[in-house]
C-alpha positions as protocol buffer text, in pm:
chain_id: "A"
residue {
  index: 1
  type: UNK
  ca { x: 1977 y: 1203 z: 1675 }
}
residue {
  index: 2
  type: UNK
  ca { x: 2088 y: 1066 z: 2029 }
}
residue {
  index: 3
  type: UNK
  ca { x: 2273 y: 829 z: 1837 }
}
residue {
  index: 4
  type: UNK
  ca { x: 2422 y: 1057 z: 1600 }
}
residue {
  index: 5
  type: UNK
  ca { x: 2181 y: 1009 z: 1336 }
}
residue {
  index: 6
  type: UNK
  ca { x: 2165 y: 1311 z: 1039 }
}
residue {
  index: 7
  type: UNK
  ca { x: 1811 y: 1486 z: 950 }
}
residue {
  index: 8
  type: UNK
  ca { x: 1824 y: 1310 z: 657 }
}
residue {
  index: 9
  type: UNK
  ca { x: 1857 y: 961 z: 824 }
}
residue {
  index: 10
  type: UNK
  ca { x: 1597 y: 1004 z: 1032 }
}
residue {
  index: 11
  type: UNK
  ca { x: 1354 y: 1128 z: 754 }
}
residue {
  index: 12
  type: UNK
  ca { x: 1525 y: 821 z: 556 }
}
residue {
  index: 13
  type: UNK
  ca { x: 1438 y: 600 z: 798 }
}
residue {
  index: 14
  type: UNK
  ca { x: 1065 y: 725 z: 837 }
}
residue {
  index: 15
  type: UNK
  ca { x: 1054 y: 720 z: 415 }
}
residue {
  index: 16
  type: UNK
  ca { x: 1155 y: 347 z: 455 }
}
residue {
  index: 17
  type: UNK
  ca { x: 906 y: 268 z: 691 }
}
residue {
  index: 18
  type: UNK
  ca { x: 623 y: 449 z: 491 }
}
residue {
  index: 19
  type: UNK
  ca { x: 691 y: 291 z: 166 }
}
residue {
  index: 20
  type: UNK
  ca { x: 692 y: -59 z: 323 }
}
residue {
  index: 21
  type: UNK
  ca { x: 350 y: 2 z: 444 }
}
residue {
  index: 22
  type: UNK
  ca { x: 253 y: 104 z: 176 }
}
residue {
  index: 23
  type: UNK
  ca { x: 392 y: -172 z: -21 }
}
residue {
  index: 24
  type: UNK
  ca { x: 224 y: -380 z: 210 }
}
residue {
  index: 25
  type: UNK
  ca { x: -128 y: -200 z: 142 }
}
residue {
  index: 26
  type: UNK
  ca { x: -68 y: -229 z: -219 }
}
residue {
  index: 27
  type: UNK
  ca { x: -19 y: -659 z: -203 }
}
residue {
  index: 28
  type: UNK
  ca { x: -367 y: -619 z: 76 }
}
residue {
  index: 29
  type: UNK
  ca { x: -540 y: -444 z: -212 }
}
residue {
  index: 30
  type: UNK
  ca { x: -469 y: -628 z: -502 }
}
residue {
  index: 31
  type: UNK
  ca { x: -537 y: -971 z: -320 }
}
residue {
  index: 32
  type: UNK
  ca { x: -857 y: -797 z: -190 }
}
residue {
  index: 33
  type: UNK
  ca { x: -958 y: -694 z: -535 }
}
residue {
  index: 34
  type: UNK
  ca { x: -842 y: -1044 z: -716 }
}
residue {
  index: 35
  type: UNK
  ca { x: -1068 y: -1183 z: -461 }
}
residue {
  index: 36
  type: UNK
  ca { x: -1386 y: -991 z: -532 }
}
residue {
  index: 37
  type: UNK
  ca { x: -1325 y: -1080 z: -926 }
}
residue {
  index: 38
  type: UNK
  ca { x: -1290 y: -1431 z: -865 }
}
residue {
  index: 39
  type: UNK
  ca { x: -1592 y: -1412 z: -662 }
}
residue {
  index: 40
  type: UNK
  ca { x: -1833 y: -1175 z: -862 }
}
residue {
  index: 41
  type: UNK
  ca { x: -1705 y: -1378 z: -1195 }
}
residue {
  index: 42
  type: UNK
  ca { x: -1825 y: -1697 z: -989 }
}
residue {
  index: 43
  type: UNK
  ca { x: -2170 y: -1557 z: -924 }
}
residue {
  index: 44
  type: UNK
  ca { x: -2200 y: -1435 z: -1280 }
}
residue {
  index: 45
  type: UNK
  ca { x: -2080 y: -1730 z: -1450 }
}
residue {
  index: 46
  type: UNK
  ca { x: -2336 y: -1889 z: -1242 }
}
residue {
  index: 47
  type: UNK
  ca { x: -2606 y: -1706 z: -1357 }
}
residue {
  index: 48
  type: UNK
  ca { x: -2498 y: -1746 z: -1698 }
}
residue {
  index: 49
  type: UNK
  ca { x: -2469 y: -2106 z: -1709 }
}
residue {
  index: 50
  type: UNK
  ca { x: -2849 y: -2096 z: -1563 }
}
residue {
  index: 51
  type: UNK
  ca { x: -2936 y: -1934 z: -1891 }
}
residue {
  index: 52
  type: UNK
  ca { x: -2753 y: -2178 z: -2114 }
}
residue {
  index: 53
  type: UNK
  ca { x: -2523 y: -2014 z: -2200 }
}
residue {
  index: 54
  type: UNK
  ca { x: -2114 y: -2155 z: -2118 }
}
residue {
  index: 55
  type: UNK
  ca { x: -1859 y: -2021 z: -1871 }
}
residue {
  index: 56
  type: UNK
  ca { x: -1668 y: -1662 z: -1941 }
}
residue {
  index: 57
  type: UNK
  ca { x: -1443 y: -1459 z: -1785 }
}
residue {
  index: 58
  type: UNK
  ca { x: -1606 y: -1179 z: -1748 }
}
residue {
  index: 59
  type: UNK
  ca { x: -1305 y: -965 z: -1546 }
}
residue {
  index: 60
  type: UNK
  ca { x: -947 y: -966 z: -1576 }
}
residue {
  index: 61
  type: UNK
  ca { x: -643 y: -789 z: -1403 }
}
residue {
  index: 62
  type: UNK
  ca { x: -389 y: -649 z: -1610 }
}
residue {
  index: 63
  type: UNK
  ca { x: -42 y: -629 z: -1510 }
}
residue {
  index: 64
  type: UNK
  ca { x: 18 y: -258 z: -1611 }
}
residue {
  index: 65
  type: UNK
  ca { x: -298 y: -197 z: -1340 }
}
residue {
  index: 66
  type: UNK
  ca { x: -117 y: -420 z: -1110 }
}
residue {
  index: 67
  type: UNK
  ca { x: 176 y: -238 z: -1091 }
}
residue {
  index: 68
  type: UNK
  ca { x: 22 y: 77 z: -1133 }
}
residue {
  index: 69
  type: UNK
  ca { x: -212 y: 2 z: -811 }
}
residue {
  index: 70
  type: UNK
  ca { x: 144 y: -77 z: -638 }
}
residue {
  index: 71
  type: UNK
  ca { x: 334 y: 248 z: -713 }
}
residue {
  index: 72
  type: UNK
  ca { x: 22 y: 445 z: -706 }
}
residue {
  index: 73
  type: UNK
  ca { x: 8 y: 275 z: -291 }
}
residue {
  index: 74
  type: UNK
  ca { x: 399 y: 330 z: -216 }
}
residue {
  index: 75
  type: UNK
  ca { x: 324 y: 693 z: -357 }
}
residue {
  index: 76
  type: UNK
  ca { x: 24 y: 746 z: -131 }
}
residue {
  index: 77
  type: UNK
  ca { x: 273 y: 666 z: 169 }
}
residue {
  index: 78
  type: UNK
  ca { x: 537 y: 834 z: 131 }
}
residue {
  index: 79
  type: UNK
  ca { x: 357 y: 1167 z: 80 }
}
residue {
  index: 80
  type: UNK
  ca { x: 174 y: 1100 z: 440 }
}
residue {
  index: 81
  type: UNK
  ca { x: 480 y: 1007 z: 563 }
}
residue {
  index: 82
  type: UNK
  ca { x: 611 y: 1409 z: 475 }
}
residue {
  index: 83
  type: UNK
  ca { x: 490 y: 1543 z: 746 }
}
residue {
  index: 84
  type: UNK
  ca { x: 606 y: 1288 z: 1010 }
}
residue {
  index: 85
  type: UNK
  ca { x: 979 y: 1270 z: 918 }
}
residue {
  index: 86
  type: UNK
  ca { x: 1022 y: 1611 z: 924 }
}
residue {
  index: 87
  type: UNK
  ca { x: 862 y: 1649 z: 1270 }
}
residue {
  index: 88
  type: UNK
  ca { x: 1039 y: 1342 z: 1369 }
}
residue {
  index: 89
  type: UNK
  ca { x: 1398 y: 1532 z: 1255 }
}
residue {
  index: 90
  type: UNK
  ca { x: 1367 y: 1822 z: 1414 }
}
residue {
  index: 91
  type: UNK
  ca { x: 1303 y: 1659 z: 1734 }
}
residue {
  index: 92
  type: UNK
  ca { x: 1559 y: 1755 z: 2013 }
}
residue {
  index: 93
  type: UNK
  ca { x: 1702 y: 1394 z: 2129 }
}
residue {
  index: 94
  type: UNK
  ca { x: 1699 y: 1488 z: 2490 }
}
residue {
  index: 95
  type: UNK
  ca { x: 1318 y: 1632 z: 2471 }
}
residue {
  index: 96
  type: UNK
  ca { x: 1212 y: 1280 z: 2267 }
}
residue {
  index: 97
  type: UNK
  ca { x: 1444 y: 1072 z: 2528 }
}
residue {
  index: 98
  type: UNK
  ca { x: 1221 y: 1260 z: 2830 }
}
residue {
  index: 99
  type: UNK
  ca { x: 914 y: 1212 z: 2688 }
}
residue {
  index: 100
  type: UNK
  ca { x: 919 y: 798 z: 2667 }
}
């Protein structure tokens, strides 16, 4: 606002910032969970093949979860960002500018 931003810049601004996190979560996750797949359908596998019995893969990722998972992320973020860009806009410049 010091700057001569609008309300709706600012909240803008804070939207942006939420949804990259969260975008950012949402890649964390899915490695994190394409990790523990590859890792639990290792130990299984392993198992199996003790038995006799040949290799299968026993989980698998679709795309439409994927994608969900990412949306579902960028959606968590932006609704905790609400609260936070509308505080942030109605922020009086010279009260923020003091308080740094």
């Amino acid at each position: 606002m010091a700057i001569g931003a609008t309300n709706w810049e600012i909240k803008y601004i804070f939207f942006f910032e939420t949804s990259v996190i969260g975008f950012i979560g949402g890649i964390f996750g899915i490695l994190l969970g394409w990790i523990v797949t590859v890792i639990a359908n290792f130990v299984a596998n392993y198992y199996i093949a003790e038995q006799g019995s040949s290799h299968v893969n026993l989980f698998h990722i679709p795309l439409w979860l994927i994608l969900g998972g990412m949306l579902f992320a960028i959606f968590v973020s932006l609704i905790a960002g609400l609260y936070p860009a509308s505080k942030a806009a109605r922020v009086d410049p010279v009260k923020a500018l003091r308080h740094e």
